[in-house]
C-alpha positions in Angstrom: 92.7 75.2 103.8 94.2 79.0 103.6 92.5 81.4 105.4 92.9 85.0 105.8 91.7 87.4 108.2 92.1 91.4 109.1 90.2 94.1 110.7 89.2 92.1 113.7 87.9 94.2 116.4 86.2 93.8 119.8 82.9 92.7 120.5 80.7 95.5 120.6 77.0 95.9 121.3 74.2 95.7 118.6 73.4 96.8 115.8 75.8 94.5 114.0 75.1 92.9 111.1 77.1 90.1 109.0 78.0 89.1 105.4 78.7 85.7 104.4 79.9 84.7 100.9 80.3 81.0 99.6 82.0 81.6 96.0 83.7 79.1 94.2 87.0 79.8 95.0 86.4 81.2 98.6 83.9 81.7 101.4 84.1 84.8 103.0 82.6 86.8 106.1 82.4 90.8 106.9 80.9 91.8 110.2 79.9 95.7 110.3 78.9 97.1 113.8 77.6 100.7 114.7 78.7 103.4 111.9 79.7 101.5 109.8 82.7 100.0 111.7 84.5 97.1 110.5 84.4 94.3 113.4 85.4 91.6 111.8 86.9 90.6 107.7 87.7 86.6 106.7 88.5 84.6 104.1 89.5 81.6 103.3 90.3 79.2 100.1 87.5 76.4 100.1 87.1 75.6 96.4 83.2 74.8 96.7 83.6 74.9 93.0 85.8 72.3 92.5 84.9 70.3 89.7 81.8 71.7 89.2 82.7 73.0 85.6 83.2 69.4 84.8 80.7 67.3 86.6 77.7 69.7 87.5 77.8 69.5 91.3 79.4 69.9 94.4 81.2 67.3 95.6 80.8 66.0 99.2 84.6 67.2 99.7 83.9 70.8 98.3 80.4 71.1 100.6 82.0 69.7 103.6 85.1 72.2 103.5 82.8 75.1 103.2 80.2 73.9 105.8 83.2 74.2 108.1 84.3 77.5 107.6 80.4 78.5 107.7 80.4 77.1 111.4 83.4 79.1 112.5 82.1 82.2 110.8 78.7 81.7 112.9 80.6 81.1 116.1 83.0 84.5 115.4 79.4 86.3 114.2 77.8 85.3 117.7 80.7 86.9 119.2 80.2 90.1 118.0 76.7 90.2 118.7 75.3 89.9 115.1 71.2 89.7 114.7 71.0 90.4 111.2 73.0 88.9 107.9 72.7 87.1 104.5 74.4 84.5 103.1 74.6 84.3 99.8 75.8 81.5 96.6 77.0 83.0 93.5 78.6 80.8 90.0 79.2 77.3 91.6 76.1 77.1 92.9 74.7 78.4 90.2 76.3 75.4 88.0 75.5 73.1 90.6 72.6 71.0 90.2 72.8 69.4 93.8 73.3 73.1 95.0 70.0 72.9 97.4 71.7 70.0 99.3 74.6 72.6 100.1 71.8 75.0 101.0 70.1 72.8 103.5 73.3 72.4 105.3 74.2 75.9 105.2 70.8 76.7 106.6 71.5 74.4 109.6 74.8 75.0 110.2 74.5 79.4 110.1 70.4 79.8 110.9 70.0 81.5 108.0 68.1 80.9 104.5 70.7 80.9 101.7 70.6 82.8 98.9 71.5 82.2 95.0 72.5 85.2 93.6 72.3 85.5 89.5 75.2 87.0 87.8 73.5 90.3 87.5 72.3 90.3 91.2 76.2 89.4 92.0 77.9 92.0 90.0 75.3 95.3 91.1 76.1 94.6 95.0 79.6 94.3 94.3 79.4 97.4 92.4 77.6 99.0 95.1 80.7 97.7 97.7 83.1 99.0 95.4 82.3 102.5 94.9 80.4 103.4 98.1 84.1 105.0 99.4 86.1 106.0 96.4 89.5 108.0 96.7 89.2 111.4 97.1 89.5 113.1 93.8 86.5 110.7 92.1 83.7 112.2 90.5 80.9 109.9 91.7 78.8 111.5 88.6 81.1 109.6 85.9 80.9 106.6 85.3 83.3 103.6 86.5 83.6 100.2 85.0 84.0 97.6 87.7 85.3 94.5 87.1 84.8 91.1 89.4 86.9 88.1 88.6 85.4 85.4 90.4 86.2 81.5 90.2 83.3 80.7 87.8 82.3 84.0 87.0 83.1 87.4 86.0 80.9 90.4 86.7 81.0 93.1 84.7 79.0 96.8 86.3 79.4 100.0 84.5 77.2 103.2 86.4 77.2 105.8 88.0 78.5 105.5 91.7 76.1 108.2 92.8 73.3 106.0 91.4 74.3 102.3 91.9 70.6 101.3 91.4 71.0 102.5 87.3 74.4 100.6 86.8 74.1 98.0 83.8 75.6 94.3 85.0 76.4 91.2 82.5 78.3 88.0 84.2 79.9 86.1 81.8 80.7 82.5 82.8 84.5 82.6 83.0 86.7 82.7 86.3 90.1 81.8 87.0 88.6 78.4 88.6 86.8 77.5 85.3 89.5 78.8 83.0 92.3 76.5 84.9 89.8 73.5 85.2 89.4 73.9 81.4 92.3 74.6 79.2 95.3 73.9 81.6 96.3 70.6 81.2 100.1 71.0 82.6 102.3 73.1 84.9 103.1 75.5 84.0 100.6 75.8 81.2 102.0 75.8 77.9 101.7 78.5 75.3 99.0 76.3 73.1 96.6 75.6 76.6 97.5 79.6 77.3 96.7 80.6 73.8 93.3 78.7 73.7 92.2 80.2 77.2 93.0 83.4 75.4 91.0 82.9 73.0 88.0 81.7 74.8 88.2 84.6 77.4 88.1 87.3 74.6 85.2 85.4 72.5 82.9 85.6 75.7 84.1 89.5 76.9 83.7 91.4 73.0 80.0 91.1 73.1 80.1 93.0 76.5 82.6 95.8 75.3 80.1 96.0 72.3 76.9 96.1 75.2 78.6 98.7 77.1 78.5 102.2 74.5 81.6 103.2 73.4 84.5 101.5 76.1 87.3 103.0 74.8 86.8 106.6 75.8 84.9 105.4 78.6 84.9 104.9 82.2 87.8 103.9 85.2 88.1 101.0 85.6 87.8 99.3 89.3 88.9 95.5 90.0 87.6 93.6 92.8 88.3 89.7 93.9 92.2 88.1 95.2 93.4 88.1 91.5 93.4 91.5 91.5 94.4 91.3 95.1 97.4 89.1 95.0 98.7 91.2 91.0 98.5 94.3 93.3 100.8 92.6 96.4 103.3 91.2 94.1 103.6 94.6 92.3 104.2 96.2 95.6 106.4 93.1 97.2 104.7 93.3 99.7 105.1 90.3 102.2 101.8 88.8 102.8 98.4 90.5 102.1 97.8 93.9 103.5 94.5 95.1 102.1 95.6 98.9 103.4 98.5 99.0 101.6 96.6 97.7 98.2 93.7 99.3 98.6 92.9 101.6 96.3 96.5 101.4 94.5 96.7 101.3 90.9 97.6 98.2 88.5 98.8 98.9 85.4 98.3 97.2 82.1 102.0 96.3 81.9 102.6 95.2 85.0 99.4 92.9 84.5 101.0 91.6 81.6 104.6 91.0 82.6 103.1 89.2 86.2 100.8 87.1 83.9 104.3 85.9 81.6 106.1 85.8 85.0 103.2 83.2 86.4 102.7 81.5 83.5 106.2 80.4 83.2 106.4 78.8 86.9 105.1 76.1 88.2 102.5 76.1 91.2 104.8 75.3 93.4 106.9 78.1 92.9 104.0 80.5 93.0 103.2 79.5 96.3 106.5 80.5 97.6 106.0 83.6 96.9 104.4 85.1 99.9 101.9 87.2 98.4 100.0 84.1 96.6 98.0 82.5 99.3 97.9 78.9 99.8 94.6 77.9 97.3 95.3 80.4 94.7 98.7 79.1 93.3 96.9 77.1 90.8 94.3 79.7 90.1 96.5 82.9 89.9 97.5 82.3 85.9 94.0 81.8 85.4 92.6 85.2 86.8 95.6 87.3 85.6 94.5 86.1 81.8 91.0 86.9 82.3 91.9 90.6 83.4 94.5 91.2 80.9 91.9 90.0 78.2 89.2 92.4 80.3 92.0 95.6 79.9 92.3 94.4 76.0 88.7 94.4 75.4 88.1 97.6 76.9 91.2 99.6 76.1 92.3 100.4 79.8 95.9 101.0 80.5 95.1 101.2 84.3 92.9 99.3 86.9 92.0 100.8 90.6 92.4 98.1 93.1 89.3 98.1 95.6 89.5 95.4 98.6 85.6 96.7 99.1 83.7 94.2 97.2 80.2 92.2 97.9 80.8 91.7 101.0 80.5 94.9 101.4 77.5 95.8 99.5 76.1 93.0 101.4 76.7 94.7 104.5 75.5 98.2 103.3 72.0 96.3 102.1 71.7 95.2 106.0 72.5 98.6 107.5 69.9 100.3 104.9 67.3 97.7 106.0 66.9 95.1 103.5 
């Protein structure tokens, strides 16, 4: 099981409030304390979607590996004096017709009443994450597109940052989980299993560029989630992840491209030793890098802003405002 963890600080006293978030590829934690502090920022690779595309449920494999990453991230949230947090399920659970059975576990294990997040619920927090602290230089009265590639799902928000609440949000059921589990059949892919996930991808996304006035001329474009991450390290070489040396970098539409053709090409096992491709996402990575290269196609975007705030974050920001 990968894991992943940055921004750790000390125990401080209340208030201090906690975000957890079971996806399908990953189950994450952020911990905010007083102003806004980052105490604590996890993650790690528990695949509570595994198979879900195919069979409609969790497994027993997929629930247990989560449960246990839920426990630690209780233990590290008592630590740091937490009294308020949500947990939330987004696409696998969603798919998942045994997800309550995951729920009452995850009730027991962290205290706390799950949530199921729709698709549209999902992608206006992360919105909200992602462009509560833009770069300096950013209207926040134009619009942004941002852009969530999950494991099962991808959110799609376009709005206004200074008026989150107005953004428009569509999910469309496609995430580098879902699009690996269902048209790669080898590894590395090969161009036919590569072609048809192409296809697929695009038929889902051109009724959203059609939904969304005009996205050609439109909006920047934001990308949130660890495809985006891990395309942005690789670009950079960077030697691990760093999220303050990605943050808030740019991705390119060619250098999406030529990383996707590089992936695609090797097998998993050579993706894992690069060291910017966590343990969890070597099989994933080709996956995610077609859906955004389709998602910069659709919309005409020859650039994507990396942002490592995401949910979590809007998660945390609907504690500290009192929700």
């Amino acid at each position: 099981m990968s894991s992943l963890r940055s921004g750790v600080g000390s125990p401080v006293p209340s208030p201090a409030v906690a975000a957890y978030d079971c996806g399908t590829n990953s189950t994450r934690l952020l911990v905010v304390g007083a102003g806004g502090r980052t105490l604590d920022r996890q993650m790690r690779i528990t695949r509570l979607g595994e198979g879900v595309d195919r069979t409609g449920a969790l497994s027993p494999e997929a629930i247990s590996r989560t449960l246990s990453v839920l426990e630690d991230y209780k233990i590290r949230a008592d630590e740091l004096g937490v009294q308020r947090a949500r947990l939330v399920a987004t696409s696998a659970a969603r798919d998942a017709a045994n997800a309550e059975e995951f729920f009452e576990a995850a009730a027991k294990v962290t205290g706390l009443v799950p949530e199921l997040l729709s698709g549209e619920e999902e992608g206006r927090l992360s919105f909200v994450g992602a462009t509560a602290h833009l770069p300096a230089g950013f209207d926040p009265g134009q619009p942004v597109l941002v852009v969530d590639i999950g494991g099962g799902s991808t959110e799609l928000v376009m709005g206004l940052p200074s008026e989150p609440a107005s953004a428009r949000a569509v999910s469309v059921e496609v995430g580098c989980v879902r699009v690996t589990e269902r048209f790669f059949g080898h590894d590395p892919p090969d161009p036919s299993e590569l072609g048809a996930a192409s296809d697929a991808v695009r038929r889902l996304l051109d009724p959203v560029g059609r939904y969304f006035s005009d996205p050609q001329s439109g909006p920047t474009m934001i990308g949130l989630a660890g495809t985006v991450s891990t395309l942005a390290a690789l670009e950079r070489s960077r030697v691990g992840y760093d999220r303050d040396r990605i943050h808030h970098t740019v991705l390119t539409r060619a250098s999406i491209d030529r990383w996707l053709s590089v992936l695609a090409a090797e097998e998993s096992a050579r993706r894992l030793a690069r060291s910017e491709v966590m343990r969890g996402r070597q099989d994933v990575i080709v996956g995610g890098a077609l859906i955004l290269s389709c998602v910069m196609s659709v919309f005409s975007k020859q650039s994507c802003l990396v942002s490592e705030d995401d949910i979590l974050d809007g998660l945390a920001a609907s504690l500290s405002n009192g929700r």
